[in-house]
C-alpha positions in Angstrom: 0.0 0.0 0.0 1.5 3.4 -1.0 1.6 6.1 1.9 -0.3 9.4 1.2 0.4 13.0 1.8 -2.3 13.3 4.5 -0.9 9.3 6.3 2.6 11.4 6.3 1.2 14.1 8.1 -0.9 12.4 10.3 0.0 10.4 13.3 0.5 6.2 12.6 -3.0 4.5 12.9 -1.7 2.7 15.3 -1.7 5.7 18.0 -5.1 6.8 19.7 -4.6 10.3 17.9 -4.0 8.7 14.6 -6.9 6.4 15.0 -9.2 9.1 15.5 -8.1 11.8 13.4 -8.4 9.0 10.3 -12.1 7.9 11.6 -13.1 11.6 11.2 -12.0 11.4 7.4 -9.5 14.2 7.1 -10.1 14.2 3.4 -13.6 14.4 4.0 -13.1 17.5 6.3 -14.1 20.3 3.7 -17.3 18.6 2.8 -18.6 19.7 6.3 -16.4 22.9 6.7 -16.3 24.2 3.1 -20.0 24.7 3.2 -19.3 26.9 6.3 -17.1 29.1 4.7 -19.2 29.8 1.7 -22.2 30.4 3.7 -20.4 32.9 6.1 -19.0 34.3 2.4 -22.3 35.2 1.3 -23.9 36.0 4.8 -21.3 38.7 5.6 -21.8 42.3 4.8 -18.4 43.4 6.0 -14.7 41.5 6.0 -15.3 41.6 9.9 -18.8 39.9 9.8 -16.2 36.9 8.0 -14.7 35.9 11.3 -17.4 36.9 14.4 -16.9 34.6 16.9 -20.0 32.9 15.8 -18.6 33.0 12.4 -15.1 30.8 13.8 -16.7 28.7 16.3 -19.1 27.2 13.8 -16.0 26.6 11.2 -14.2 25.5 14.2 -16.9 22.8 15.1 -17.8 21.5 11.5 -14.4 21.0 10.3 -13.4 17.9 12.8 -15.9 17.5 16.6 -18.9 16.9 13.1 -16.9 14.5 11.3 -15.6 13.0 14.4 -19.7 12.8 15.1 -20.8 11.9 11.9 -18.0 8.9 10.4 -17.8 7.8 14.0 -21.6 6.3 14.2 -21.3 5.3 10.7 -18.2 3.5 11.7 -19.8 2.1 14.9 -23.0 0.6 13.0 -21.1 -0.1 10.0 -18.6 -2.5 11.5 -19.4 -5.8 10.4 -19.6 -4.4 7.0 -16.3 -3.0 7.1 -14.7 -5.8 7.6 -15.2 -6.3 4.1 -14.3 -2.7 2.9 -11.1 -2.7 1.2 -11.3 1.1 1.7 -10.7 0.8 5.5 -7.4 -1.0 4.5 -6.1 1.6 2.7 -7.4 5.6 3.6 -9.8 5.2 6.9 -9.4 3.1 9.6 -11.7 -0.1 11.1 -13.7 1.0 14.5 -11.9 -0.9 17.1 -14.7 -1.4 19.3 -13.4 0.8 22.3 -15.6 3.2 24.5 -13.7 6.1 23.3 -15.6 6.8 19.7 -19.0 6.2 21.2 -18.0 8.6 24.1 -16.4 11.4 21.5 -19.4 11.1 19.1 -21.8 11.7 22.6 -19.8 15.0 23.0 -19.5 15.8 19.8 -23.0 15.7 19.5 -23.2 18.1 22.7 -20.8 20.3 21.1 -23.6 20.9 18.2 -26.5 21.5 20.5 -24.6 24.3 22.5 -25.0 26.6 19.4 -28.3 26.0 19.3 -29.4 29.6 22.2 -26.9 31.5 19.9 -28.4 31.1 16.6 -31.5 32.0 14.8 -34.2 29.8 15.2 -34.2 28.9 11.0 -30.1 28.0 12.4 -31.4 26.5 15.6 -33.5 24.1 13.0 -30.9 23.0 10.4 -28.4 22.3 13.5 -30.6 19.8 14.8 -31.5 18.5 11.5 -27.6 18.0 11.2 -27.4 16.0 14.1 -30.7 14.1 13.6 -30.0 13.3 10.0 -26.2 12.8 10.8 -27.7 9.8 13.4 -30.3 8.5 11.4 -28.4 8.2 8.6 -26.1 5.2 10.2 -28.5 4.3 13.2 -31.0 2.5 14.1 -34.2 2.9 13.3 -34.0 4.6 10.4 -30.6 4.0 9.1 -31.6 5.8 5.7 -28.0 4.6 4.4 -29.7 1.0 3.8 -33.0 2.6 2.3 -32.5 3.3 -1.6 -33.3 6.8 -2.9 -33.5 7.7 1.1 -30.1 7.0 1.7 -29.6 9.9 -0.9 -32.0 12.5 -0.1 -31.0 11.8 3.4 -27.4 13.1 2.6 -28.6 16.9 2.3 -27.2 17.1 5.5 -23.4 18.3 4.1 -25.6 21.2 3.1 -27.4 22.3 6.5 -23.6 23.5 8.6 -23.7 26.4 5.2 -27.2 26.7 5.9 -26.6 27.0 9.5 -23.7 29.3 9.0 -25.3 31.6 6.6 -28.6 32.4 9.4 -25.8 33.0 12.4 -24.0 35.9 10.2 -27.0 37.2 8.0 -29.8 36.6 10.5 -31.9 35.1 7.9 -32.3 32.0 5.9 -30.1 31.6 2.8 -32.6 31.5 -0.5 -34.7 28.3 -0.7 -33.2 27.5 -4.5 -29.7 27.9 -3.0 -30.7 25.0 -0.6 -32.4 23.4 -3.1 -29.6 23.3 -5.6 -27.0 22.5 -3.0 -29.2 19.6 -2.2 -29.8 18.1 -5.2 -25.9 18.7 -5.3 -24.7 16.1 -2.2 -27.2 13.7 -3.6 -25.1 13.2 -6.6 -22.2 13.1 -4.6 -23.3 10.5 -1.9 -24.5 8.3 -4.4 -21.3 8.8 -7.1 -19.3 8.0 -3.7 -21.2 4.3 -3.2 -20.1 3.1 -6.7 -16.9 1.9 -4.7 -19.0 -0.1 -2.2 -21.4 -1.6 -4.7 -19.5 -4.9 -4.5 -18.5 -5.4 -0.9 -22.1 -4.1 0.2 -24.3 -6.1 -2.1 -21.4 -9.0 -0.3 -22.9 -7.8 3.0 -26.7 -7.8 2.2 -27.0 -4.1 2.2 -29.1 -2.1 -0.2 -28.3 1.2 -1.8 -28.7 3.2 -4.6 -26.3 2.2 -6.3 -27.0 -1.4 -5.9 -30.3 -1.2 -7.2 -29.2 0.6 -10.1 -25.9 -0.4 -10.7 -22.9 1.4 -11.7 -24.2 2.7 -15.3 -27.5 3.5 -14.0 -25.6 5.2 -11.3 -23.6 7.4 -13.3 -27.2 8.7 -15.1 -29.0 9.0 -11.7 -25.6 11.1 -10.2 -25.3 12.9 -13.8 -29.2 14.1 -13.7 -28.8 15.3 -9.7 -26.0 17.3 -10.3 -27.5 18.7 -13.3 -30.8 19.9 -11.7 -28.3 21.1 -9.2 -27.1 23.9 -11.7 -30.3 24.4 -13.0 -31.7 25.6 -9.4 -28.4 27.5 -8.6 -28.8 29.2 -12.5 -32.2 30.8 -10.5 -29.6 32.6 -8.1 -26.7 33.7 -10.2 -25.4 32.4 -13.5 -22.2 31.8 -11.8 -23.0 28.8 -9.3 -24.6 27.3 -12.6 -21.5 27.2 -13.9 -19.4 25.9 -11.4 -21.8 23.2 -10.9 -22.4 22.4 -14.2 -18.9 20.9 -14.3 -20.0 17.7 -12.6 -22.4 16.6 -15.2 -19.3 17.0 -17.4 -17.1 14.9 -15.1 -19.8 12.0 -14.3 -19.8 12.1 -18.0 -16.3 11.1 -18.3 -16.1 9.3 -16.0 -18.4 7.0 -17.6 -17.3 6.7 -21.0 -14.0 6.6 -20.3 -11.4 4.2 -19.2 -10.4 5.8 -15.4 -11.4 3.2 -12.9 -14.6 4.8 -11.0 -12.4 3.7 -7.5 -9.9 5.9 -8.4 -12.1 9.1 -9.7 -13.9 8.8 -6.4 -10.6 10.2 -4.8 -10.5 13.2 -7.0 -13.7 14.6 -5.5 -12.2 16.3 -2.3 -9.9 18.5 -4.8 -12.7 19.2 -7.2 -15.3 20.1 -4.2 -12.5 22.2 -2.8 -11.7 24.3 -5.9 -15.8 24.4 -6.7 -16.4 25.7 -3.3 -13.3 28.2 -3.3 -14.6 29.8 -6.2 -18.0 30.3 -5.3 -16.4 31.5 -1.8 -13.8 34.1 -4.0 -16.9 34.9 -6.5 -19.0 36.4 -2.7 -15.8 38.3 -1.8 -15.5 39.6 -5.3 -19.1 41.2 -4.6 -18.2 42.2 -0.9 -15.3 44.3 -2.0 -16.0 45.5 -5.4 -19.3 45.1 -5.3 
């Protein structure tokens, strides 16, 4: 197995700190932070209203105590079928069954609530909708990740820390075809993400998505999300069409061509990162020049 830039940085898996910071999905940090930043991008009025204390605290909490709480319960409830995940060989880590992740997620989870007297009550809402859907989504009863269709709808929670970022600066709800489009967005992504797993979770009995339809159907199904994503964002600005227009493009390729879907999967956290900086720069560009 070849060593990446982020193993090199981090601490050996074998160490508690390593352990944990991998179970939080490093490279998975921006899809909970990025949205943060954008929505504080377009909240803010001023460069100041960019870092209130609200403004850090939230960016501060989203980027690892919510991944900590979200990939620890799916790492808890998903152990048996990890055992069978070659990804957990490789670039995560397999829960160890030790009273320290249950006990982080429980404070994590605490963490979340304690912004909930400091923010609007439209914030107040998608912060527990975050933490109910971030639950649910692994958990018993609903665990929505073994419902088809549900498991994607259900993944509109990467877009509630932007929503919840957006009402703490601006004092008001973000516009609903923003929310809409950003939606539609993460459902693509979720289920472009399971294409991996279709294998080793149709080997463990679970259904997804992308079980039921397979890895062409897939690609159509991730390739129609993303492009009703652009079509709601067109309704806002012509730019966030744009930028998200790209992944119909890339699904696109991706199908037709010869890369090995396992392998594209790992390109997403650079392409969501340069998406979501330019829609961040493209709010800044307006804040200062206007």
């Amino acid at each position: 197995m070849t060593e990446s830039a982020i193993d090199r940085v981090l601490p050996t898996r074998e160490t508690t700190a390593g352990y944990l910071l991998r179970l939080s999905r490093p490279r998975f940090w921006p899809y909970l932070a990025g949205p943060v930043v954008v929505g504080i991008a377009y909240a803010a009025g001023t460069p100041s209203e960019l870092f209130a204390p609200i403004a850090v605290a939230l960016f501060a909490y989203f980027l690892v105590p919510a991944n900590v709480f979200l990939y620890g319960i799916n790492d808890v409830f998903d152990a048996d079928i990890d055992a069978e995940n070659p990804k957990k060989d490789e670039r995560e880590v397999r829960y160890r069954d030790d009273r320290l992740v249950p006990g982080l997620i429980v404070l994590s989870g605490a963490f979340g609530l304690a912004f909930v007297p400091f923010v609007p009550t439209a914030g107040a809402v998608a912060m527990v909708a975050f933490l109910v859907l971030s639950v649910e989504y692994s958990a018993p009863p609903l665990r929505f990740k073994t419902t088809p269709f549900l498991d994607s709808i259900s993944n509109g929670l990467y877009v509630l820390p932007g929503v919840v970022a957006y009402v703490a600066v601006a004092k008001t709800a973000p516009p609903i075809a923003a929310i809409v489009g950003a939606w539609l967005w993460t459902m693509g992504m979720h289920t472009f993400s399971a294409i991996p797993d279709i294998d080793p979770d149709r080997a463990a009995g679970i259904d997804t998505t992308a079980t039921v339809l397979g890895e062409s159907r897939t690609y159509v199904y991730c390739g129609l999300c993303w492009l009703a994503a652009a079509i709601a964002f067109g309704t806002v600005h012509p730019l966030f069409a744009a930028i998200l227009g790209i992944y119909p493009v890339f699904v696109a390729f991706v199908a037709v061509s010869s890369v090995d879907v396992d392998r594209a999967y790992w390109w997403f956290p650079v392409l969501n990162t340069a998406a979501g900086a330019t829609l961040t720069l493209g709010a800044l560009w307006v804040m200062l020049y206007g």
